[in-house]
Structure formats: C-alpha cells, structure tokens
N, C-alpha and C positions, 0 to 999 in steps of 0.2 A: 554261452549256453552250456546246460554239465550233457556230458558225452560219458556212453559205456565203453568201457574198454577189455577187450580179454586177449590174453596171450594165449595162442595155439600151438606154441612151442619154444622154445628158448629160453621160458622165465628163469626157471632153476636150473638150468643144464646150458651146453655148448653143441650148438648144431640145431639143426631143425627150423631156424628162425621163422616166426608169423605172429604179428598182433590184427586184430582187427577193432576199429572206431567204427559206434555207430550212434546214431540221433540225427534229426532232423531228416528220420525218411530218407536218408544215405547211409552205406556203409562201404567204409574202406578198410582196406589190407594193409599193412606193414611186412613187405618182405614172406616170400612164400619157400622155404629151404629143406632140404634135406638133408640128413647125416650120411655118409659116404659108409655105413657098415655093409656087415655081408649079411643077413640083407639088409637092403637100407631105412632109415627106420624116418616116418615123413609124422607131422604135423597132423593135429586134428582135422579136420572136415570144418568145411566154413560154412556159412550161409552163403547166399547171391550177395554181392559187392559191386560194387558200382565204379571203383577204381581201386586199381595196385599200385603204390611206392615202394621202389626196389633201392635198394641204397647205393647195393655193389653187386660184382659177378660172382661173390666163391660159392660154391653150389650149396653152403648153409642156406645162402640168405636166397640165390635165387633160384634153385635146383627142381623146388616145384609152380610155379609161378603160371608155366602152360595149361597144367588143371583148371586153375582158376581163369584166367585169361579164356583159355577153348571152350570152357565150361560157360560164363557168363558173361563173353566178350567185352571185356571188361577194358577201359584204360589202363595205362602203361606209363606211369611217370617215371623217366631214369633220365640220367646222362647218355649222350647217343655212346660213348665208347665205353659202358656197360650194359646198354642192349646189345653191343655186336658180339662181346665177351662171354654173356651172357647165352647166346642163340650157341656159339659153340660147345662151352658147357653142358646146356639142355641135351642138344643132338650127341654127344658123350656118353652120356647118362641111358639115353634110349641104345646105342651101343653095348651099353659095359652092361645094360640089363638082359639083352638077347645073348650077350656070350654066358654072362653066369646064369641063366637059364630064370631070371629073375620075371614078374610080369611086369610091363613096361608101365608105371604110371599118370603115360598120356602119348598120346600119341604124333607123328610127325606134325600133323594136319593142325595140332593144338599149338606148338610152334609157332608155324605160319601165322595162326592166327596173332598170336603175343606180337611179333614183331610188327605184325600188320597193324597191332595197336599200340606201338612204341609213339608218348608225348614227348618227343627230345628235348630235356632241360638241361640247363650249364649253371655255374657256379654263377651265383647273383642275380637269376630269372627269379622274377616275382610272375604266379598267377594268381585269377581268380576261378574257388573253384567249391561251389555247394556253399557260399556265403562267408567262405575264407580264403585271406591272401597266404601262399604256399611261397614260400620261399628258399631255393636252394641251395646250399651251403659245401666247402670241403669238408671231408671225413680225414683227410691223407691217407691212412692203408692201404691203399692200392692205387693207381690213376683211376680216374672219374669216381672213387667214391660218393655218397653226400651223405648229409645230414639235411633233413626237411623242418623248416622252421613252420608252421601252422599261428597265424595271427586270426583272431578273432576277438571276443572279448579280454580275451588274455594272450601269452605269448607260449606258444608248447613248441621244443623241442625233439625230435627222434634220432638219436645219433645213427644209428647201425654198429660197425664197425671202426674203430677210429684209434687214430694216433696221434699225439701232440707234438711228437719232435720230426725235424724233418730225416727221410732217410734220404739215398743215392737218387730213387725214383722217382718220392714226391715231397712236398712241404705240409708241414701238419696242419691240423682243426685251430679252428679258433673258436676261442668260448664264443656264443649268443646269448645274451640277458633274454632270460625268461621266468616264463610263471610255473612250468612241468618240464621238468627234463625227464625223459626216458635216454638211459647211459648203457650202454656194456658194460659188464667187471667179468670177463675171461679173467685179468690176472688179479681178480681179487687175491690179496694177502701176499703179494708174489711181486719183487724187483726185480728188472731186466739188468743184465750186466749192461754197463753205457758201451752206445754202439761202436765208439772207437777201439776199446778195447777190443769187445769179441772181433770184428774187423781187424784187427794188428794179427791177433791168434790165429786166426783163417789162413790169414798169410804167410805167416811164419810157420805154419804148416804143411799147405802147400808145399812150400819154397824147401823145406825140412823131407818130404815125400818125395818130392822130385829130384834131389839130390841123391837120394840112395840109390834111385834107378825106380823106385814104384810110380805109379799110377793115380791118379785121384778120383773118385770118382763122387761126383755130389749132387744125390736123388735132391729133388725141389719140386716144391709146388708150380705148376705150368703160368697161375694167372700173380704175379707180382715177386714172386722168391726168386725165380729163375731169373728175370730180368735183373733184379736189385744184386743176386752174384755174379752176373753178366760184368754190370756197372764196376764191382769191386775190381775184377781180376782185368780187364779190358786195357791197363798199359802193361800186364805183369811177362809178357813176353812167353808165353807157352803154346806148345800145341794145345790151342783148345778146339773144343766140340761142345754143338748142343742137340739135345736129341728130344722127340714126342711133344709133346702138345703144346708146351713152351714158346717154339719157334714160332706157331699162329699165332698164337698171341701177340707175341711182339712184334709180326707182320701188323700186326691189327691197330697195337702202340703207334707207329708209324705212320698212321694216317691221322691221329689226333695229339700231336706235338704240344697242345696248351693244355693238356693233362700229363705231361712230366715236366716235371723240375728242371732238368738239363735234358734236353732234347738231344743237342747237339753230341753228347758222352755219350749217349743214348745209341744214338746213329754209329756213334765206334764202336762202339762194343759190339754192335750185330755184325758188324765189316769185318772184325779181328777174330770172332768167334763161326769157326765151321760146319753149316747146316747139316744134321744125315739126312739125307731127300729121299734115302730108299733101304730097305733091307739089307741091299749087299754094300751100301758103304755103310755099314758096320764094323766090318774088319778093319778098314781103315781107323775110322773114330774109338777102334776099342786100341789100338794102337798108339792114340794120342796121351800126352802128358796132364789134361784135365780133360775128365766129360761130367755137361752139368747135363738132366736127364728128367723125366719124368719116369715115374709118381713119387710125390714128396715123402708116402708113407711107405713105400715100398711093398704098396699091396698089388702092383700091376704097372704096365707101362713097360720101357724098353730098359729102363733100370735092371731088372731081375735078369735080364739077356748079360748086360755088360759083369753082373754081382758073381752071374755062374761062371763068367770067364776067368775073374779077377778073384775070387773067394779066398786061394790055397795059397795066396803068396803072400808073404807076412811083411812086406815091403813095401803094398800095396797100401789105402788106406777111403774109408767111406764116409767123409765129413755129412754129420746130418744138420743141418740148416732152417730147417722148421719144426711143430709142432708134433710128437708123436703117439697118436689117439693110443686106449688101451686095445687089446687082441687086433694090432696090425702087425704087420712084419719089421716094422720101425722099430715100436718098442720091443718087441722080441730082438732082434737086431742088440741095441741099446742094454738090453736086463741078459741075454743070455748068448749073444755071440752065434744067433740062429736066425736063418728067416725059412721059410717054406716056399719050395717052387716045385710049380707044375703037383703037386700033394705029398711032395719030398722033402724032408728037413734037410738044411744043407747049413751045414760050420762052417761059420765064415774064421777064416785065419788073419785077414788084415786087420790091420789097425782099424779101431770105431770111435770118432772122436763128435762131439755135438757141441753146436754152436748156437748163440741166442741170436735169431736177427727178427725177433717178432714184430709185425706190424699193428701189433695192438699195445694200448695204453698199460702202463704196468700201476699197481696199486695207488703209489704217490700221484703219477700220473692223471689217473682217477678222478683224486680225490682234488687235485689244484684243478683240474678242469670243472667240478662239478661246485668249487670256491669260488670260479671266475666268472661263470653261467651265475652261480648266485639266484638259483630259483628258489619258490618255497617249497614245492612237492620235487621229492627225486627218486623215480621210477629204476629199478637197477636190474637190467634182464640179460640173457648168455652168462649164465656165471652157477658154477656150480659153489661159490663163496662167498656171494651176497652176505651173508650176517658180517661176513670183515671190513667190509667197505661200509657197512650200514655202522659197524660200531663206533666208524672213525667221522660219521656227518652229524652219528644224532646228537638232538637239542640245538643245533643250528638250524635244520632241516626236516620236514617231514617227510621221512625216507619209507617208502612202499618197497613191499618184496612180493608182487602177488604170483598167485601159484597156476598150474597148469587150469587153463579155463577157468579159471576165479575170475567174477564180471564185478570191476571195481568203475567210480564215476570220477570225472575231474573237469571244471570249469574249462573250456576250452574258447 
C-alpha cells in the first residue's frame, strides 16, 4: 500500500531526528531528537501517532520522544538497553534546561509515561503491527542500536544511525535487501582515517604526554565514546579516571552483556578505570595520569572543572575524540585555543590534538552498504551532503533527498 512520509527534522541537516508514516488510518514516528544547541533547537510539531520507533539513545534521535509519548500515549518500540539510556538522557535534558534557564520541553510525568510504554525489542524480533511485520535489526554505533526492517507489500528499511565496521564496543549493520531504504549520510563526501590507525595515534600520545610528566585529559560523549576509550586504554597501565554521566551508562551497559561485542574487555576496563563518585574526589582524579570525562563538546559537564585546572601547562594535553558541532567550546577549542567557562574566555596552553573514532558510516561506507541492501528507492536523511552520496548512486538507484516537511509516497 503507498504510505505518506515527511521528515520533521534531520532531512538536510544533523540533529533533530523525526520522520513520521502515515496511511491506513495509522501513523507513526521515526525517532523524535533534539539538537543539543544553546538553545536547543527541536523538530517540527507532529500530528497524533499511534506508535514511536527509536532506533538509539544520543539525544538527536531520542531527546524529544516524551512530548509525543505524554502527549499521545503512544507506543515505544526500542531495544530495552536504549530505553534505560534513553530515560537517562531525557531526565538530562530536563536538568541542563532549568540550569540554563531554558523552558523544559516536557515534563517529568511525560517521561514516566514513555518508559511506561517501552515494547522491548532485540535484534531478530519480528512483530505484527497495523498489517505489517517489523523486524528488528543491528545499527552497531552504539550498543542496542537498530534498524527497523517494515515488510508489507514490499520491504522498507530505516537505518537510524549506523556503522559497518566493527569497533571495541560493538559489531557492525548488515545490509537487508529491500525495496526503500532510508540511510544516514552524516559523513557524506567525507573518509574516516581506518580505526587502527587513529587508535595507534591515541596511544602513542598518550604514552608521549605522560612521559613528559603531563596529564591527559579526554572530554567524550557519555553514551558510546567513553566506553569505546575506556576499551582502548584498559591494559595501558595508567592512573586512570572516569568522571559524569559516562560512568551510568556503563553501569547500565552491564546489565545488557549481549549488546557488546566483548563483554568480558568490557567488564576490565570499568575495574581498571576509577569512578569520581563525588565532588571532592576530584582532586584526587585531577591528579591522575588519564581522565576520560564528560561532555564530549566541552559545553558543560565536569570536563571544564578538570580544563580550568590543567589549561596553563603546556605539558599537559586534550585529546578530542568525537564530533565537534559549530559555536561549541570543542570547535573553539580546536580553531582557536579558547573555550569559555562560567562567561570567561580562558587560553588553553596545552597541547590539542583530535582524533577520528566516529561511530557512523563514512562516505565509501555508505555507499557499499546502500550497493549491498540493493534497493530501488534510497531515502538519504542526517546529512548536510546528500547531493555527494546522491551523485555516487544515481542511475542505479532512485535516490530521494526530501526536504524539511516535504510529504513524499512510497509503496510500502
């Protein structure tokens, strides 16, 4: 049957994520996300839905999801160890909106509600659900990612977020033959140095820092980045430390073992790496030879505490390890040797070195994945580069690039 489809955010841009399907007197949601700006900037307004598909936790994809959920008590398709990731996330978000004086987007009680409508699905559940079997799939970028496969007359595809090689954490996507793929291009036009490499550099940095007598210090994303440097350094024999919202997460990792790759590496690395559990063992951990930290952009978290301590020593050094948006303190950091704290410019003196360890599909990547799936419509959304990866399918493919709210149909 042909189904409407419109993107509420994420077509031509990175952040914000939501598509919604609708026909047959249902409609549903693909992922409900926010952009982490100051302030943060959310997704169109939806109609009433009938159910949400959440792919993953990082607060693009599920950052607003409680609106719609509290709003229209709606179903909750995830993996269970991306609703629990997810609920911490949410409750974050409602946090980081009362300090920066932001209005909160929803409220506790909407929350409660979401979780209260979590369908826990795992890798290889097949439902039935409005006259179609749903099937769900790995993504790898993070543990419990998916990909929701939608069988009906035809075979559609939803990747979310995704990666084809395996990292430290988790093991990659595998193509699904189908009839519509909707893909991510984040790295439209753009190749990842290969993970051994950046990995060797890391460490031979580290090891290079810490021999001079400096300090390491390396902001990360809390939900996948942290864990995957955890993984890296975990035989490398250092004082380490891990500090902010990282460490629940991987509390949380720990109860779903069959969403990492190596478990058992897993479980070392949190034994070898030392908790801060409070304020004042800070001094302690600002004292160690590696701290890995929260926020991966350096716009908040306990990163800016350890940056002010460590800023003037040129011995010192701030491996950046993730993605770094425009007008955050990352890229400032990165372009001019400056971040902002508390409303004060502060020059950093140490060393600032950045590293590729991204958990999303790089161009080539892409493009064998969307050769392997072998669909005939391919849907390319999160990507402010869509025309690059469009120019490298077309004539095999019918490749769509629809725009913010543009209501396009497709056989489903």
């Amino acid at each position: 049957m042909d189904m409407r489809f419109r993107f509420l955010g994420g077509a031509d841009s990175i952040g914000r994520m939501g598509m919604i399907m609708e026909g047959n007197g249902k409609a549903s949601l693909f992922e409900y996300g926010m952009s982490p700006t100051k302030p943060p900037e959310y997704p169109l307004d939806t109609p009433r839905v009938d159910h949400v598909f959440l792919t993953h936790s990082h607060l693009d994809h599920c950052g607003m999801v409680p609106r719609i959920c509290g709003r229209d008590d709606a179903e909750l398709f995830t993996t269970p160890l991306t609703a629990e990731i997810s609920e911490i996330m949410m409750n974050d978000s409602l946090k980081i909106a009362k300090a920066e004086n932001y209005p909160p987007p929803y409220t506790k009680g909407d929350i409660d509600r979401t979780m209260r409508n979590v369908v826990p699905l795992t890798f290889g559940d097949t439902i039935e659900l409005d006259g179609f079997d749903v099937t769900v799939h790995s993504a790898g970028h993070v543990p419990g990612a998916a990909m929701f496969e939608i069988i009906g007359n035809t075979s559609t595809v939803y990747t979310g977020d995704i990666h084809t090689i395996s990292t430290r954490l988790v093991g990659p996507a595998r193509p699904v033959d189908c009839e519509n793929l909707f893909i991510e291009g984040t790295y439209g036009g753009r190749l990842h140095t290969p993970r051994k490499e950046s990995e060797n550099a890391f460490l031979r940095k580290v090891a290079e820092v810490t021999d001079r007598g400096g300090k390491v210090l390396v902001p990360c994303f809390a939900n996948g980045r942290t864990q995957e440097i955890m993984l890296l350094l975990r035989n490398e024999g250092y004082d380490m430390w891990v500090d902010g919202m990282g460490k629940s997460v991987t509390r949380t990792y720990m109860d779903y073992p069959e969403y990492i790759l190596d478990f058992k590496k897993l479980k070392g690395a949190k034994r070898v790496f030392k908790e801060v559990r409070n304020p004042a063992m800070r001094s302690q951990s600002g004292k160690g030879e590696v701290i890995v930290t929260t926020g991966g952009m350096l716009d908040g978290g306990p990163v800016l505490g350890y940056l002010r301590d460590m800023h003037n020593n040129p011995n010192n050094a701030v491996l950046l390890v993730g993605y770094q948006a425009e007008d955050t303190n990352g890229r400032m950091l990165m372009e001019n040797r400056c971040v902002m704290v508390d409303g004060e410019p502060l020059k950093v003196q140490c060393e600032v070195v950045k590293y590729d360890f991204s958990a999303h599909a790089d161009h080539q990547q892409i493009i064998d994945f969307v050769r392997q799936c072998d669909p005939k419509n391919v849907i390319i959304m999160h990507s402010e580069t869509r025309e690059l990866i469009k120019a490298d399918l077309e004539g095999d493919y019918n490749v769509m690039l629809p725009g913010l709210n543009e209501e396009f149909r497709l056989s489903v």
